[in-house]
C-alpha positions in Angstrom: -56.8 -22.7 -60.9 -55.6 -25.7 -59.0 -58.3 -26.8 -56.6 -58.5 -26.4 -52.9 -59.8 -28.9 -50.4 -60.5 -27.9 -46.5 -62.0 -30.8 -44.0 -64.1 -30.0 -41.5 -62.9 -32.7 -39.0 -66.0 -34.1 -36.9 -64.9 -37.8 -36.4 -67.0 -40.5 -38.5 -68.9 -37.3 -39.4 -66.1 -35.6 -41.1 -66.6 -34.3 -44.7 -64.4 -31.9 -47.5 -64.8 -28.8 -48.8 -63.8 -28.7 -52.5 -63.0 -25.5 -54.0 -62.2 -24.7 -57.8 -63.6 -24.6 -61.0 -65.1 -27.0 -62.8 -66.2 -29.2 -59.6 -69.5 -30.3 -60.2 -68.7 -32.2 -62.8 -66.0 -33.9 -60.8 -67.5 -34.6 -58.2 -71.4 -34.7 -58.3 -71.7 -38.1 -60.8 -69.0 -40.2 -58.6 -71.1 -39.1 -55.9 -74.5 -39.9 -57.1 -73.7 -42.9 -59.1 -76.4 -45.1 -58.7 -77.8 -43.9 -56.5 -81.8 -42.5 -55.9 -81.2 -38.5 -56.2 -83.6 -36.0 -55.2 -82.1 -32.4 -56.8 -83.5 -29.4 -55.2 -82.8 -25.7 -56.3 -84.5 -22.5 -56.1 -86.7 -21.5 -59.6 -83.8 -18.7 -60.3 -80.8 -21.1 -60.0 -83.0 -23.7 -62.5 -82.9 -20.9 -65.0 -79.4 -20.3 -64.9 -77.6 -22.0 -68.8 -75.6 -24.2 -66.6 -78.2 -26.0 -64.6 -79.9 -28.3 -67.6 -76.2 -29.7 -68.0 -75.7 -30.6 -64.7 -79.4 -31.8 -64.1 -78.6 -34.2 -67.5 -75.1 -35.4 -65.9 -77.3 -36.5 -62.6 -79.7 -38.0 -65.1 -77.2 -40.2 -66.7 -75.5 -41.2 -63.4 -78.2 -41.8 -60.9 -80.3 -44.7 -60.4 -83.2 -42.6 -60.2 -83.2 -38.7 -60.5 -86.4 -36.5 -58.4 -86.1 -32.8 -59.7 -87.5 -30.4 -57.2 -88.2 -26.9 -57.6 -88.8 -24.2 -55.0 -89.7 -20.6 -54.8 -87.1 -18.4 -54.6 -86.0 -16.4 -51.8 -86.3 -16.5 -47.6 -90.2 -16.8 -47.3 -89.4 -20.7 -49.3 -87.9 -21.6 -45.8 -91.1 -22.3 -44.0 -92.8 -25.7 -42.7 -95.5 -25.9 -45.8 -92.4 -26.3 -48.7 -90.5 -28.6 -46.3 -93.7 -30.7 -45.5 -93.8 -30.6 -49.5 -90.8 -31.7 -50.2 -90.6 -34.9 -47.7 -93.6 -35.8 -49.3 -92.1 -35.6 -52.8 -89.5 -37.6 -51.4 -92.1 -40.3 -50.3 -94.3 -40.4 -53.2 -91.2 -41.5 -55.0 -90.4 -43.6 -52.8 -86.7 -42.4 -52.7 -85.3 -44.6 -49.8 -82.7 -44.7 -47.0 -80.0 -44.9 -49.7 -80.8 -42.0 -51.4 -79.2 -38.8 -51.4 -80.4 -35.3 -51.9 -78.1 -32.7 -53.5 -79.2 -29.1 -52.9 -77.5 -26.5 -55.7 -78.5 -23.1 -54.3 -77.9 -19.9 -51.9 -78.8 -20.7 -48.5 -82.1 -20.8 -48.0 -82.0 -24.1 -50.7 -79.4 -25.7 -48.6 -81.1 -25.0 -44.7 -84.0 -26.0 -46.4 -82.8 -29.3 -48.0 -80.8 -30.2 -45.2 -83.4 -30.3 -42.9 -85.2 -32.4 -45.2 -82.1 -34.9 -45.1 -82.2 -34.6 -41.6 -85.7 -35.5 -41.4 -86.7 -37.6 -44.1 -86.6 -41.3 -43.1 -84.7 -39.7 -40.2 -81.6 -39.3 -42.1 -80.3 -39.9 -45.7 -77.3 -38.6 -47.5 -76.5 -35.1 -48.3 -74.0 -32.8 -50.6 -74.3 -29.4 -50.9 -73.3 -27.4 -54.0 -73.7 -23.6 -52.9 -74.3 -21.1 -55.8 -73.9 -18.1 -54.0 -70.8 -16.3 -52.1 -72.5 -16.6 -49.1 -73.7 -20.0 -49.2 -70.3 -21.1 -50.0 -68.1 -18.8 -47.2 -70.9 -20.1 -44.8 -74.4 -21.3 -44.3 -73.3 -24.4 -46.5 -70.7 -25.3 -44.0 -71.1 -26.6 -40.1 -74.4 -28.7 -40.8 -76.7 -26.1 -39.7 -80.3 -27.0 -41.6 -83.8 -25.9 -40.7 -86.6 -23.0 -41.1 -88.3 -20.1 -40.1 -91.2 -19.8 -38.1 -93.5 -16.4 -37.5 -92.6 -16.0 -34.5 -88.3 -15.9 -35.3 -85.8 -16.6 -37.9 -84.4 -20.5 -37.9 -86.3 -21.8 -34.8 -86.8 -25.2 -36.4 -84.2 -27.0 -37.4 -81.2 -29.8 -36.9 -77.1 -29.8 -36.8 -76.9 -32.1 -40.4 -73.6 -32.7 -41.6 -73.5 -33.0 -45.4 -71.6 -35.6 -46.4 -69.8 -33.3 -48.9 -69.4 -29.4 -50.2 -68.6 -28.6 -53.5 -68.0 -24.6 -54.5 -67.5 -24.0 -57.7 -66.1 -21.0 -59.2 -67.7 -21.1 -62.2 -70.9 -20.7 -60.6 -70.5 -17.0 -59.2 -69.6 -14.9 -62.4 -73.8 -14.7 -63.0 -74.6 -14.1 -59.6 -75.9 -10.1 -59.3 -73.6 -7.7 -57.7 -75.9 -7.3 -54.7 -75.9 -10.9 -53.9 -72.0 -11.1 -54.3 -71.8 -7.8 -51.9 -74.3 -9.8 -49.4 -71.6 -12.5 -49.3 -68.9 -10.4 -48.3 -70.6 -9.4 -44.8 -69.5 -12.9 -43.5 -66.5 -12.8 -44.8 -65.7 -9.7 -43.2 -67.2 -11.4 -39.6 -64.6 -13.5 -39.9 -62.2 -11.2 -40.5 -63.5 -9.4 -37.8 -63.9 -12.3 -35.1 -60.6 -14.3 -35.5 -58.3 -13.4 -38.0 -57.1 -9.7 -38.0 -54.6 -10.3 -41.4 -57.6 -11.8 -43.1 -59.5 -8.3 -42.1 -57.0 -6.0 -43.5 -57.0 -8.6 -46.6 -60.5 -7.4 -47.4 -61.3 -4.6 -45.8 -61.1 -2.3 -49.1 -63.5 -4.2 -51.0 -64.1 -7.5 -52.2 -60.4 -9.2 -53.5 -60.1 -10.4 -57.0 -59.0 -14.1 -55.4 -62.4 -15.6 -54.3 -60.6 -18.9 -54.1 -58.1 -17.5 -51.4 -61.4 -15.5 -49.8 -63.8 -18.7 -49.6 -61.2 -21.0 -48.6 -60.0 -19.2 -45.7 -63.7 -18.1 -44.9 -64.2 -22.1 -44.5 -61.2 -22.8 -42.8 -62.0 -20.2 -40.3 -65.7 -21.8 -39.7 -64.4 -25.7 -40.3 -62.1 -25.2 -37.1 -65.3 -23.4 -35.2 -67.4 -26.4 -35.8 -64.6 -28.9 -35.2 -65.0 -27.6 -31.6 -68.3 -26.7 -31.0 -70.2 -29.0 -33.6 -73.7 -28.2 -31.9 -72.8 -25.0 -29.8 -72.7 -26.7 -26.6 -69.5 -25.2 -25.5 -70.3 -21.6 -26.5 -67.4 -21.6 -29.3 -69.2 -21.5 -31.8 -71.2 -18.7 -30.9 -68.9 -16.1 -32.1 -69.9 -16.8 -35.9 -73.2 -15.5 -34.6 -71.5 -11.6 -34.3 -73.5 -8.9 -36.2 -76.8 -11.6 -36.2 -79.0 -10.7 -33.1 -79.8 -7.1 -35.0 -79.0 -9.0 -38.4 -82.1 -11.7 -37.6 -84.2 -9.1 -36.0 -84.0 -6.9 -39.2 -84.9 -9.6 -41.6 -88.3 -10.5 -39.6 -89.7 -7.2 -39.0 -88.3 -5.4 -42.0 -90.1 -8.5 -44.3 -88.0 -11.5 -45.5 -86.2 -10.3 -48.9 -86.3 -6.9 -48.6 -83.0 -6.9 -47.1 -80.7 -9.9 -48.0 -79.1 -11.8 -45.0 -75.7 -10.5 -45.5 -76.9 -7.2 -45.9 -79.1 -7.3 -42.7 -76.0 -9.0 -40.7 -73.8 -6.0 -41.6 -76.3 -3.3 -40.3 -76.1 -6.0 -37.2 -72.6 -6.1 -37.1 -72.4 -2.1 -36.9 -74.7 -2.4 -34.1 -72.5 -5.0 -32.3 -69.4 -3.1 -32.9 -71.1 -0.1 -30.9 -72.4 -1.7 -28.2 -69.3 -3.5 -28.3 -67.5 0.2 -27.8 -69.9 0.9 -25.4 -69.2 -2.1 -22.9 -66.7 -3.8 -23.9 -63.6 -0.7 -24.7 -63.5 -1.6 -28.3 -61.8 1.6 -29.4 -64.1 3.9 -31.9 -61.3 4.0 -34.2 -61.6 0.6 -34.6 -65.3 0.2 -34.5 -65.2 2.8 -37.4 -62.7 1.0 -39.6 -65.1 -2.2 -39.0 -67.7 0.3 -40.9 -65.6 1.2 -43.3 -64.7 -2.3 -44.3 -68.3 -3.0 -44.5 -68.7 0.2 -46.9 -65.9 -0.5 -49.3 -67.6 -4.2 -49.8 -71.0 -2.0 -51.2 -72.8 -3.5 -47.9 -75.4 -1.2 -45.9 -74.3 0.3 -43.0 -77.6 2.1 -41.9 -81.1 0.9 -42.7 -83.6 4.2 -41.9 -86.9 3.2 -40.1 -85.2 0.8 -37.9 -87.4 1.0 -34.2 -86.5 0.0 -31.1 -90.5 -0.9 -29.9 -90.4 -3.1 -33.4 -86.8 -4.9 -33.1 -86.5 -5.4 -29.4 -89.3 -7.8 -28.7 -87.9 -9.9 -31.5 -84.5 -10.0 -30.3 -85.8 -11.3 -27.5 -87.2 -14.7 -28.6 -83.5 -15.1 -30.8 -82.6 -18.4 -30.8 -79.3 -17.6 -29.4 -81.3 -16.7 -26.1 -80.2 -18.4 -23.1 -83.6 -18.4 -20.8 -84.8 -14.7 -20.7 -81.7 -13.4 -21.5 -80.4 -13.0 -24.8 -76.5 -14.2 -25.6 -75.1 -11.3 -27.2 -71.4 -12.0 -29.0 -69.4 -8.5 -28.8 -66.0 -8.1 -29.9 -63.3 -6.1 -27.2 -60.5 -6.0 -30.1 -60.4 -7.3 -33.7 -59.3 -11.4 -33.7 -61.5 -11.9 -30.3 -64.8 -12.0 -28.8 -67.1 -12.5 -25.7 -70.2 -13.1 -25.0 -72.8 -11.4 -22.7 -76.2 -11.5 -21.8 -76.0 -7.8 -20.3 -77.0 -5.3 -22.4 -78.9 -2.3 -20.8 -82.1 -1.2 -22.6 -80.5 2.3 -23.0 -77.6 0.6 -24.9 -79.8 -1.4 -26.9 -81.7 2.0 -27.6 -78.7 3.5 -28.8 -77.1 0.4 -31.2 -80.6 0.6 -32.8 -80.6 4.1 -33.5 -76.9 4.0 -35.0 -78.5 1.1 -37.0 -81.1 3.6 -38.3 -78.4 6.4 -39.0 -80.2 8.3 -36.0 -77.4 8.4 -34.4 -73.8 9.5 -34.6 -71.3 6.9 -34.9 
């Protein structure tokens, strides 16, 4: 396929978005020529038959080459590992001109970017996402950080990477769950500002995943143009379906549900409160369900509790004083934000959450 490149457009801070097959190997040794490298990726994505190639390319053109290995999975983003990792960095004394280059799902690349933000209080920084949702999102818009007990992503930094390379060849041995998990953003963005791009994939996932990532991007590179660091409340409509979606990855245990399938059981939960207060019509509300059904995603998760859920909601970073900023959706291609939700309401998303109640 003939490659794709998106900018996200953020001044001196401006960076591509390559898409296509065969990328790494285009782009990663011009990038790291030379240059002091620390590689990080998760113990699964080490394992995969491509990764020893690509670790032997970076060998050949880097200066110096730090391979780094973390645990798999959500409880990896946590202060101890990135405390671990900037020490790593310091023991080999990889300096301001070194670069790190994170090959992983998400939780690699918040993970190494805060690092990249933080180390030496800034070095270089190219992210090469292996999963569907790394690549439609979290690797995009320089968000980097970890968890904390207390809430999902409360420590962190806005860390442009000075590149993003997806390739193609990369998802063929990701498992159908995690390629399903990647669809729930897609869908969002279907769902928040482009109503073609909904109908696109609202049956299930499309053969094209050049055509889906690449307008997933495009659709988040213009958000972040505009609202680099959320300060004009832009860019706080990517966060639809993630006030439930955070909530139900913290109390139901991080990896139990996958982000993407957490955010879709948020985003049914959003689409009824957004019925509820905002007039989005069921029928619509319903088809945003359906959508999220034919792309194998969760719609219900049973055992979800209102006690549980609601006092973590509450400390969300999206939270604006005691208030929490929820992002609703009045018709498909728009959405507003509102720190009014009744407890009775909330009651009631939760419980269609759990499949308690009828949507």
């Amino acid at each position: 396929m003939h490659e794709k490149t998106v900018r996200v457009e953020l001044d001196t801070r401006s960076y591509p978005i390559h898409i296509g097959s065969g990328l790494w190997e285009k782009y990663l040794p011009p990038l790291t020529a030379n240059a002091e490298v620390a590689l990080i990726a998760d113990a699964n994505i080490s394992g995969q038959p491509w990764f020893a190639p690509l670790r032997e390319k970076l060998t050949v053109s880097a200066a110096k080459l730090l391979p780094l290995t973390v645990p798999a999975g959500e409880t990896t983003k946590n202060l101890t590992v990135f405390t671990e990792l900037c020490s790593a960095l310091a023991k080999a004394r990889i300096s301001r001109r070194g670069i790190i280059v994170a090959v992983g799902g998400g939780v690699v690349g918040d993970l190494a970017g805060f690092v990249a933000a933080s180390y030496l209080r800034g070095i270089a920084f190219v992210q090469v996402p292996t999963s569907l949702l790394a690549a439609v999102d979290s690797s995009v818009g320089g968000k980097t950080g970890v968890n904390l007990p207390e809430g999902k992503n409360l420590v962190g930094a806005f860390y442009q990477p000075d590149a993003v390379i997806v390739d193609l060849d990369f998802l063929p041995t990701l498992p159908p769950r995690e390629l399903a998990a990647g669809m729930a953003e897609v869908v969002k963005y279907g769902i928040i500002k482009a109503p073609n791009f909904f109908e696109y994939v609202k049956n299930g996932r499309p053969p094209d995943l050049a055509r889906v990532i690449e307008k997933s991007v495009s659709i988040k590179a213009e958000v972040v143009a505009n609202d680099e660091r959320e300060e004009t409340g832009l860019r706080a409509m990517l966060n639809f379906g993630h006030t439930i979606g955070h909530a139900i990855e913290q109390t139901a245990g991080y990896g139990n549900w996958l982000h993407g399938e957490a955010v879709s059981v948020g985003m049914i939960g959003a689409a009824w409160l957004s019925h509820r207060l905002l007039g989005l019509p069921l029928t619509v509300a319903r088809d945003i369900r359906a959508a999220l059904t034919m792309n194998q995603l969760p719609v219900t998760i049973s055992g979800l509790d209102y006690d549980q859920l609601a006092p973590v909601i509450a400390v969300d970073k999206k939270s604006t004083g005691k208030k929490v900023n929820w992002v609703l959706c009045p018709e498909l291609g728009r959405t507003v934000q509102s720190t009014e939700v009744p407890e009775d309401l909330l009651r009631e998303a939760i419980a269609v959450c759990a499949g308690r109640k009828e949507f």
